[in-house]
TIRO-29162 format. One record per residue (C-alpha): residue in three letters; chain; x, y, z. Coordinates in steps of 0.001 Angstrom, whole numbers, plus 500000, padded with zeros to 6 digits. Example, Ala and Ser with C-alpha at 12.3 -4.5 7.8 and 13.67 -1.06 7.14 Angstrom:
residues 2
+------+-----+--------+--------+--------+
| type | mol |     px |     py |     pz |
+------+-----+--------+--------+--------+
|  ALA |   A | 512300 | 495500 | 507800 |
|  SER |   A | 513670 | 498940 | 507140 |
+------+-----+--------+--------+--------+
end
This chain:
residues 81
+------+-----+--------+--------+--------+
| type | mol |     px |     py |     pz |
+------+-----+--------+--------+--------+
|  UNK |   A | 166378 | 288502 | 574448 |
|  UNK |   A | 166435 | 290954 | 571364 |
|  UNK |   A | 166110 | 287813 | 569271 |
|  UNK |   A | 163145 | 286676 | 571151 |
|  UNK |   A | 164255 | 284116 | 573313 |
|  UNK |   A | 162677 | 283505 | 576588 |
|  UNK |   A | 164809 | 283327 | 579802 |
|  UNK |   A | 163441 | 281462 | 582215 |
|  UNK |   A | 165122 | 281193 | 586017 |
|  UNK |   A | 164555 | 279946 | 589380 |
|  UNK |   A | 166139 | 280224 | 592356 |
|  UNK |   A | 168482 | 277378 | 593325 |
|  UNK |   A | 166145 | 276106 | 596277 |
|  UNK |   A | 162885 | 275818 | 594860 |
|  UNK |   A | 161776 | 272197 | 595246 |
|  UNK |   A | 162888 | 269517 | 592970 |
|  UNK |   A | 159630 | 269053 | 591200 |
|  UNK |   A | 159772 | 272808 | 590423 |
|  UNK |   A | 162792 | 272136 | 588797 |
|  UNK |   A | 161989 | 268889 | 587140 |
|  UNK |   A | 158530 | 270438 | 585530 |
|  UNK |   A | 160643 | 273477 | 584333 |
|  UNK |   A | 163140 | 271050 | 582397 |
|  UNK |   A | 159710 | 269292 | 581160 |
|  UNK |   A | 158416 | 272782 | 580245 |
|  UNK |   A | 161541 | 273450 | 577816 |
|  UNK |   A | 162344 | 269889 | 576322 |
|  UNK |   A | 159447 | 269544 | 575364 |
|  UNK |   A | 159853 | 273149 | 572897 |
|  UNK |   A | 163149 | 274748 | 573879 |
|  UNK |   A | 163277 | 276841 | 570475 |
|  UNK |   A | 164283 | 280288 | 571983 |
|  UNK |   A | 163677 | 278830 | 575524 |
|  UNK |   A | 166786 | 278868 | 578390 |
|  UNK |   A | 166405 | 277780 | 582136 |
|  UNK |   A | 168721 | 278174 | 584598 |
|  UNK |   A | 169420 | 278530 | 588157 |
|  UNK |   A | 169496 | 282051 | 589713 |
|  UNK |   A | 170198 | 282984 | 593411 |
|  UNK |   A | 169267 | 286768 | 592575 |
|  UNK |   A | 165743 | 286554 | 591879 |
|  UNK |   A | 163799 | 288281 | 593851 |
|  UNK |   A | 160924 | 285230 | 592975 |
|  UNK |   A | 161031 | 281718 | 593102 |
|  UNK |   A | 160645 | 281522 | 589206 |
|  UNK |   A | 160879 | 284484 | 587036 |
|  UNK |   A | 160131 | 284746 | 583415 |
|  UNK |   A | 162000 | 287285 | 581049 |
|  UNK |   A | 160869 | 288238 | 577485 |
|  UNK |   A | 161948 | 291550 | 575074 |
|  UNK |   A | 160123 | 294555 | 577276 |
|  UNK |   A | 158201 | 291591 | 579491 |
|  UNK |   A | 158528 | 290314 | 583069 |
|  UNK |   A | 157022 | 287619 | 584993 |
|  UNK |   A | 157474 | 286735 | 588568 |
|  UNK |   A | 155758 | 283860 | 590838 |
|  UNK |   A | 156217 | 282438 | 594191 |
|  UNK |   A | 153926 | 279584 | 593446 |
|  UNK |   A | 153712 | 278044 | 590007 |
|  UNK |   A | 151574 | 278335 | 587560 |
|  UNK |   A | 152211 | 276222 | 584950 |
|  UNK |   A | 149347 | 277543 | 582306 |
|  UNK |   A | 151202 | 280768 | 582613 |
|  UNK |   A | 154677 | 279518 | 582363 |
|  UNK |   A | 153573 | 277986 | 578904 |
|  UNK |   A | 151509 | 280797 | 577987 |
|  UNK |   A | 154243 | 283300 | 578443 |
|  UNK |   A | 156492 | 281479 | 576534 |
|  UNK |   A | 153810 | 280843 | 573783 |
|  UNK |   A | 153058 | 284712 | 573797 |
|  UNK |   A | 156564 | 286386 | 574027 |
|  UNK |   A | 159057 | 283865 | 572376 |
|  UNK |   A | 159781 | 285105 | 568643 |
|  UNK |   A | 158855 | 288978 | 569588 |
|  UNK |   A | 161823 | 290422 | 570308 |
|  UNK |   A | 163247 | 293249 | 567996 |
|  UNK |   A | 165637 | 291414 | 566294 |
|  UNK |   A | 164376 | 288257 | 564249 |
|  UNK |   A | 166929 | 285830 | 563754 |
|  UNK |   A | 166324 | 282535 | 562136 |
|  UNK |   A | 168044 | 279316 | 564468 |
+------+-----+--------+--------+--------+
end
């Protein structure tokens, strides 16, 4: 995340249309972008940025896309991919 990417994971049994408009979310921009299951979180979805967090039980997709619009690119180290 020091190179700006945004982590985004879920846990594993979150519905399947959670999980199919996540995959949406990412191929449709995945520059800096990574989705995976997690069985940790301690929310259905959680967002990670440099120095930012973002948890939901219930999605909201404007700020799944806003988040990632806001935070990707910002971390401390800029690396061109």
């Amino acid at each position: 995340m020091e190179h700006g990417h945004v982590w985004i994971s879920y846990k594993p049994d979150v519905s399947q249309e959670i999980k199919d408009k996540l995959k949406e979310i990412v191929e449709k921009d995945n520059w800096k972008v990574l989705l995976e299951p997690r069985a940790e979180n301690d929310a259905k979805i959680v967002l990670v940025s440099w120095g930012r967090l973002l948890k939901m039980d219930e999605p909201d997709w404007g700020k799944v896309e806003d988040f990632i619009k806001t935070y990707r690119d910002r971390g401390p180290e800029q690396t061109p991919e």
